[in-house]
C-alpha positions in Angstrom: 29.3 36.2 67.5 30.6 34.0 64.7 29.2 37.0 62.8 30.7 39.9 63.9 34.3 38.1 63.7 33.8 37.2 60.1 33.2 41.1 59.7 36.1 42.3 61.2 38.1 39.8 59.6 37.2 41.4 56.3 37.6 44.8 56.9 41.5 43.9 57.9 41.9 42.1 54.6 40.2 45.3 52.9 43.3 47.6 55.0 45.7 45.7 54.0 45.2 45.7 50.4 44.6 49.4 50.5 47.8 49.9 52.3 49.5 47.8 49.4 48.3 49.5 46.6 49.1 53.0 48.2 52.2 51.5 49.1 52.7 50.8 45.7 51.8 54.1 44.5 54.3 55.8 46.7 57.3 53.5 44.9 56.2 55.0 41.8 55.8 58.4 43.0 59.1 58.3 45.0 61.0 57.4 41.9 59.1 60.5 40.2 60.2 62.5 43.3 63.8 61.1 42.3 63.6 63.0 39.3 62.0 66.2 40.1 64.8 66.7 43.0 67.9 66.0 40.5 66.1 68.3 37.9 65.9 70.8 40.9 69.5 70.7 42.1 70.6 70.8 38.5 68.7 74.0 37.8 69.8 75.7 41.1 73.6 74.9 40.2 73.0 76.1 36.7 71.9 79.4 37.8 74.5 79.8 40.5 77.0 79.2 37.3 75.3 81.9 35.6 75.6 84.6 38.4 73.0 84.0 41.1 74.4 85.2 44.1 76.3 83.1 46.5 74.1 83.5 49.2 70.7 82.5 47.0 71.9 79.6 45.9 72.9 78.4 49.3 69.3 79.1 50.8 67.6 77.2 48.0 70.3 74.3 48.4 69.0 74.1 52.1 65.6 74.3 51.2 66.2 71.1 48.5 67.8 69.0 51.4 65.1 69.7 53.9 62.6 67.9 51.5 63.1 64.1 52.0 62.3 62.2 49.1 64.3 58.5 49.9 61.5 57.1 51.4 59.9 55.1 48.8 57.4 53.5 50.8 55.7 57.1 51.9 52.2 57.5 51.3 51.0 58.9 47.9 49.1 62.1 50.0 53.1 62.8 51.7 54.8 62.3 47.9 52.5 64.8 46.2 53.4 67.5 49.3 57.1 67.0 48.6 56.7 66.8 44.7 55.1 70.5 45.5 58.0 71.7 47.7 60.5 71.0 45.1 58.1 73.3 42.7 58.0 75.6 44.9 61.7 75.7 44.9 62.2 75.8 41.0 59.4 78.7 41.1 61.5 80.8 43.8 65.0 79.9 41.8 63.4 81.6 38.6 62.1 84.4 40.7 65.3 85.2 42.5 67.2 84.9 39.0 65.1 87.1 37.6 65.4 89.3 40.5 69.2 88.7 39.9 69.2 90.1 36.1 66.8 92.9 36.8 69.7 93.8 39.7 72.5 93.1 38.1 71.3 95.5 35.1 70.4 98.4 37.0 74.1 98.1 38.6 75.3 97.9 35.2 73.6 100.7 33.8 74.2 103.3 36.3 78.2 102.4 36.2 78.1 102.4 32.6 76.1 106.0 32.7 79.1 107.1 35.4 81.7 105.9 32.3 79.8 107.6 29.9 80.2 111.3 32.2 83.5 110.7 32.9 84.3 109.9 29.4 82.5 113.1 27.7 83.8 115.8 30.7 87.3 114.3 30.0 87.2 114.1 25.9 90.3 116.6 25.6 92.0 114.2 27.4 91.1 111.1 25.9 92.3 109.4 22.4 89.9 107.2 21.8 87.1 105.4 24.5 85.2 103.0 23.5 81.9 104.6 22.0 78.6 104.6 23.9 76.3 102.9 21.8 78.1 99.7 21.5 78.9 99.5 25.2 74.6 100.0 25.9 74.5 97.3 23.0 76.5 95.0 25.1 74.4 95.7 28.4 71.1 95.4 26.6 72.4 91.5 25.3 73.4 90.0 28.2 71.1 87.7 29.4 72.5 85.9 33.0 73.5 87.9 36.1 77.4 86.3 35.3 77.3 88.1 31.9 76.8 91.7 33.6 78.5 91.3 36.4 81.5 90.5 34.0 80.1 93.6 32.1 80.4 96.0 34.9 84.0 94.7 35.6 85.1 95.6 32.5 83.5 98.7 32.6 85.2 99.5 35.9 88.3 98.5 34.0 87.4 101.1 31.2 87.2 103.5 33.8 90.3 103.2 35.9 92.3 103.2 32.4 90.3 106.3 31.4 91.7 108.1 34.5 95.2 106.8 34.3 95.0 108.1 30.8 93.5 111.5 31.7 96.1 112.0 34.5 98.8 111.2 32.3 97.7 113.6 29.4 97.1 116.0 32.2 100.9 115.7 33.4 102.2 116.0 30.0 100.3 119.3 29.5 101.7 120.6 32.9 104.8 120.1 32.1 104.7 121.8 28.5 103.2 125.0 30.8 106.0 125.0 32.9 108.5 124.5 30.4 106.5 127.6 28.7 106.6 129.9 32.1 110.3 128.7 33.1 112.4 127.2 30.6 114.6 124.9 32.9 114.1 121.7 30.8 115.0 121.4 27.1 117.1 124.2 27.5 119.0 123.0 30.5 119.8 120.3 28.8 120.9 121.9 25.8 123.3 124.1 28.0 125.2 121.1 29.6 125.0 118.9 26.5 126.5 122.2 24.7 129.3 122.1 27.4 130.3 118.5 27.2 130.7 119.0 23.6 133.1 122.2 23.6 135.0 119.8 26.3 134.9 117.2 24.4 136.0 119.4 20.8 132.3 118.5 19.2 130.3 120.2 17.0 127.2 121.2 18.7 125.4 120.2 15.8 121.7 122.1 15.7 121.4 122.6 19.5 122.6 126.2 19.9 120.3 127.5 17.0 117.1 125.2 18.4 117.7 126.6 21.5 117.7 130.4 20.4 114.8 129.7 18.6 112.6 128.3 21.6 114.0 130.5 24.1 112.8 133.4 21.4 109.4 132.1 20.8 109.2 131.3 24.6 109.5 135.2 25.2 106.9 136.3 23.4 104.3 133.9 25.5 104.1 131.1 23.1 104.0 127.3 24.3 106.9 126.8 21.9 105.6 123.2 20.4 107.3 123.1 17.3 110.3 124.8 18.3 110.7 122.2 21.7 110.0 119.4 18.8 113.1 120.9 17.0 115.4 121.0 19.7 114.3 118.0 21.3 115.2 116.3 17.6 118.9 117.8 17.5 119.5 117.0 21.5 119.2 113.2 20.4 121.4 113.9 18.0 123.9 115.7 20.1 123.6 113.0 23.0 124.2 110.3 20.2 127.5 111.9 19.3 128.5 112.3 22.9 127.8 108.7 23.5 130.4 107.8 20.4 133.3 110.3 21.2 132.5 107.7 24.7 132.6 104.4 23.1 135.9 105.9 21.1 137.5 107.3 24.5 137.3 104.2 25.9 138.3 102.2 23.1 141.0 104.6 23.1 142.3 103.6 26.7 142.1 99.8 25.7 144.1 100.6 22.9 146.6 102.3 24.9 147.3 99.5 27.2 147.8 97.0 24.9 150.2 99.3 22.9 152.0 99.7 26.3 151.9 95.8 27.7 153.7 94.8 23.7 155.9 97.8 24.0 157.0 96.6 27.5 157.2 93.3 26.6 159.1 94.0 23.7 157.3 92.1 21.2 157.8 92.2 17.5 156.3 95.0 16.3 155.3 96.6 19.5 157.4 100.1 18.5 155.1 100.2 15.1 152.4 100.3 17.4 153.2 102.6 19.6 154.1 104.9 16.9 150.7 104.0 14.9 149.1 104.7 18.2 150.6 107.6 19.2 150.3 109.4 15.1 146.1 108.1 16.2 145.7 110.5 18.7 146.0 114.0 17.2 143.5 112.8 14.3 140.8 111.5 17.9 141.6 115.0 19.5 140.4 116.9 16.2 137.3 114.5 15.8 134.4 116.9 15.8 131.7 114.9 14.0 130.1 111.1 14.1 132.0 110.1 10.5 135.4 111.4 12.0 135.1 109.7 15.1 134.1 106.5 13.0 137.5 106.5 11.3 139.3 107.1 14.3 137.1 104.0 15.9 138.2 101.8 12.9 141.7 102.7 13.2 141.9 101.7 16.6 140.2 98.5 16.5 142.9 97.4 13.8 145.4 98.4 16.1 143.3 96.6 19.1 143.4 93.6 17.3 147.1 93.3 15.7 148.6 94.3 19.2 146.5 91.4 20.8 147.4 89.2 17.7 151.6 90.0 18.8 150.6 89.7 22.7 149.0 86.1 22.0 151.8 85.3 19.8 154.4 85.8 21.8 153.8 85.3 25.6 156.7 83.1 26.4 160.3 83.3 25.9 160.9 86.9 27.2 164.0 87.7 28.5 163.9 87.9 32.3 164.9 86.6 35.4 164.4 83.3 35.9 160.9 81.8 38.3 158.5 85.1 39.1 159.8 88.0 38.5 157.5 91.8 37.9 158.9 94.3 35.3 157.7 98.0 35.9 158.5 100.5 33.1 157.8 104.1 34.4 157.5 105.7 30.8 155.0 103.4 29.6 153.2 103.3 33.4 152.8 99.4 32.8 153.8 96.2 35.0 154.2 92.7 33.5 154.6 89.5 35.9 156.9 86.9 34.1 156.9 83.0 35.2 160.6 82.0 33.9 160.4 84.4 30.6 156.5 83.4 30.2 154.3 86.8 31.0 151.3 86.2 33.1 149.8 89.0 33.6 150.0 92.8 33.0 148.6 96.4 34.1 148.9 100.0 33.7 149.7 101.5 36.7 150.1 104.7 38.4 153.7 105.6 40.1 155.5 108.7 41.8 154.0 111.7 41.0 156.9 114.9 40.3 159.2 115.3 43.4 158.3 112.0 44.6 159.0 109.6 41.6 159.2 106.0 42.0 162.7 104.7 42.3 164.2 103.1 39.4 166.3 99.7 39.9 166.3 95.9 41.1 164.2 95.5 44.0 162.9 92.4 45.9 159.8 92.1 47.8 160.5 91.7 51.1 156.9 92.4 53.3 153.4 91.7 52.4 150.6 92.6 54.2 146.6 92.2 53.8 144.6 95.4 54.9 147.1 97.9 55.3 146.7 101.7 56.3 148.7 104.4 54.8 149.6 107.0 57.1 151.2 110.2 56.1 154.5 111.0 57.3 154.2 114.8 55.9 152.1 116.7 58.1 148.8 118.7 57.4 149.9 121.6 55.6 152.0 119.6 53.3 152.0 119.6 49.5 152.7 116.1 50.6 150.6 115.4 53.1 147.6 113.1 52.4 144.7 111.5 54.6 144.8 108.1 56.4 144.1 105.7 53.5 143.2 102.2 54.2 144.3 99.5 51.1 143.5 95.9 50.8 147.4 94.5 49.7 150.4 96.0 50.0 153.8 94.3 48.6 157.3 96.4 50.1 159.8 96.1 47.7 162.5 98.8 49.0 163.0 100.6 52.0 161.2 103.7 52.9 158.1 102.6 52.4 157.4 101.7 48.7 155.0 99.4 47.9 153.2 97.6 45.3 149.7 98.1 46.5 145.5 98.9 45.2 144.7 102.3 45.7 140.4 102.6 46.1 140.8 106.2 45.4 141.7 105.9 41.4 139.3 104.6 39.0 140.7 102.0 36.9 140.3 104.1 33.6 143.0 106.3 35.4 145.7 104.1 35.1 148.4 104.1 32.5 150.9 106.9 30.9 150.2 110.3 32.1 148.8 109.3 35.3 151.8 109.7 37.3 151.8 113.2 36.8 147.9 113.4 37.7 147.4 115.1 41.5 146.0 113.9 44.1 145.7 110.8 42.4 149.4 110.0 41.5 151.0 108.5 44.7 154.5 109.3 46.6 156.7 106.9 45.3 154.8 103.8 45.4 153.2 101.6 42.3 149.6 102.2 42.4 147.6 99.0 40.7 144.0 98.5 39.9 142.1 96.4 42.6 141.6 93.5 40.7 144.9 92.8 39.4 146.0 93.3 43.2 143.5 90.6 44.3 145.2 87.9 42.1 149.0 89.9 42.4 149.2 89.3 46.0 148.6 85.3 46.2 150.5 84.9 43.0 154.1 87.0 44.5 156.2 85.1 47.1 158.7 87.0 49.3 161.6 87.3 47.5 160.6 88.3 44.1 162.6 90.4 41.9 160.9 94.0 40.6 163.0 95.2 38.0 161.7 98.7 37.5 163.0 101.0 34.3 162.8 104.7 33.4 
């Protein structure tokens, strides 16, 4: 019996150092298997970066977690299964990445082959694609799904500018067709250009002749390219001299009521420039050309600028009544506002039109009112008679009902000599001022200031 126990007893010391030394083994292994799984995980994320699907990536990740290899005192035989997972799972990553590329390419291909058709059916239409050869070049490089999935989003790019382009070039050519089979366009234009500039006293410049030509050639069945080219040429050159004789006309109007503020104001020199204003306007009215109108532009802004000059100069010490008072001369259609001989402010303005003229005198105001509505007292059928008109200020400054008040209906270039004798727009006795100089007017007048008005 002492035998068998002596056996035994050696057979459990023979276990236990077996155990030990695979014990052993499996540390050494499981810092092998530490490896391989980093390796693993770094060459799964590399080809996600690189344009293996989302979905791919994520079933290998799974696979790579389901292998346990933190155990480091596993048995060597359970290591060397896990060390052949994880090679199983570098083998399928290659595999599915080269699965990816084969994919990817064939996608590629075929959209750059549906490029390539639309490209040579649509050549009359397109300036310049980008050439075939160079774009299979491209395809035929790239080596990572990412690369030719970038590819084919270019190439879809390509292709949605190639129809923009084509659609465009399409349009144009439609619209040359139907200026060919009805001539509404260029020549349209020319006819209303042509009008504004007999209104206006302009030459017409080449735009009658251009448009006789292309209406000729147009006749006969011909597209008319080079003859459109020509009258599309002097058109810019006609709407160019329209847009000065504008710039002029309104410098024109500026010039005017400065002229008219010094001139009621009486400052020094203001006759000179109403006379060197007034000798101005037959040399604007003959202006037929762009140098004329130039030197009637540079003679007004001389003027513009030594009328301001005398304004500047001389604001204060005017001779009127003393505090507020509002000055209206009915020849020169302009109101000043003094503050003890100091002028404030000043407008043109728009009074009694003929039969109805504004009443000349010393006047207070004596009723203000913000909104107001005009009613007529003439009824329909009246030369007199006008519609309900709703204003934002009125000042009363005689009985009878006349006011200082804005008028909505006028446009401020309106305003200023002449307009009194304009219908509808001049008004039945009252003094018609521009909105904005109202909006300040009204807060700035008590009741009881003096409006000294003058033929």
């Amino acid at each position: 019996m002492r035998r068998i126990r002596l056996a035994w007893g050696g057979l459990g010391a023979l276990v236990v150092v077996a155990l030990a030394a695979d014990l052993s083994l499996g540390y050494v292994q499981s810092h092998t298997l530490s490896g391989q799984l980093s390796s693993t995980k770094l060459l799964v994320s590399r080809d996600a970066s690189l344009g293996l699907s989302t979905r791919e990536a994520n079933q290998l990740q799974d696979r790579i977690r389901a292998i346990d290899v933190s155990s480091w005192w596993d048995p060597a035989f359970l290591a060397q299964g896990q060390s052949q997972a994880l090679g199983k799972v570098r083998a399928e990553a290659g595999h599915l990445f080269r699965l990816a590329l084969e994919r990817d390419r064939a996608a590629a291909h075929a959209t750059l082959a549906a490029y390539l058709r639309y490209v040579s059916s649509n050549s009359a239409w397109l300036a310049d694609p980008p050439g075939s050869q160079k774009l299979t070049s491209e395809l035929n490089s790239a080596s990572t799904p990412g690369a030719l999935l970038a590819l084919e989003a270019q190439l879809d790019l390509n292709m949605q500018q190639a129809r923009a382009a084509v659609r465009s070039a399409q349009a144009k050519a439609a619209a040359s067709v139907t200026l060919a089979q009805a001539p509404g366009g260029l020549l349209q234009q020319a006819s209303e250009l042509e009008a504004i500039a007999s209104a206006d006293n302009l030459s017409s410049l080449g735009v009658p002749a251009a448009a006789a030509a292309l209406r000729a050639v147009l006749a006969t069945g011909a597209t008319g390219a080079s003859q459109s080219a020509a009258l599309t040429t002097n058109l810019t050159s006609l709407r160019a001299e329209i847009g000065l004789n504008d710039q002029v006309a309104s410098l024109d109007h500026s010039v005017m009521d400065l002229v008219d503020q010094a001139a009621a104001e009486q400052t020094p020199g203001s006759s000179g420039y109403l006379s060197q204003y007034q000798s101005e306007q037959p040399a604007f009215t003959a202006a037929q050309t762009a140098t004329q109108l130039v030197a009637v532009q540079a003679a007004l802004n001389t003027l513009q600028s030594a009328a301001q000059l005398s304004l500047s100069a001389d604001s204060c010490g005017h001779t009127s009544l003393p505090g507020k008072s509002i000055y209206i001369s009915l020849s020169l259609q302009e109101m000043v506002f003094y503050d003890n001989g100091c002028a404030v402010n000043a407008t043109p303005v728009t009074t009694g039109r003929p039969l109805l003229r504004t009443p000349t005198g010393t006047f207070h105001i004596f009723d203000k009112q913000s909104p107001y509505v005009f009613i007529s007292p003439w009824p329909p059928g009246s030369p007199f008679w006008y519609p309900t008109s709703p204003v934002n200020w009125v000042m009363e400054f005689d009985q009878g009902g006349y006011y200082i008040h804005d008028a909505p209906w006028e446009p401020t270039a309106q305003y200023g000599p002449g307009s009194e004798n304009e219908i509808p727009a001049a008004s039945h006795g009252c003094v018609q001022t521009p909105g904005a100089v109202m909006a300040w007017a009204y807060p700035w007048t008590p009741m009881g200031t003096p409006v000294v008005i003058t033929s």
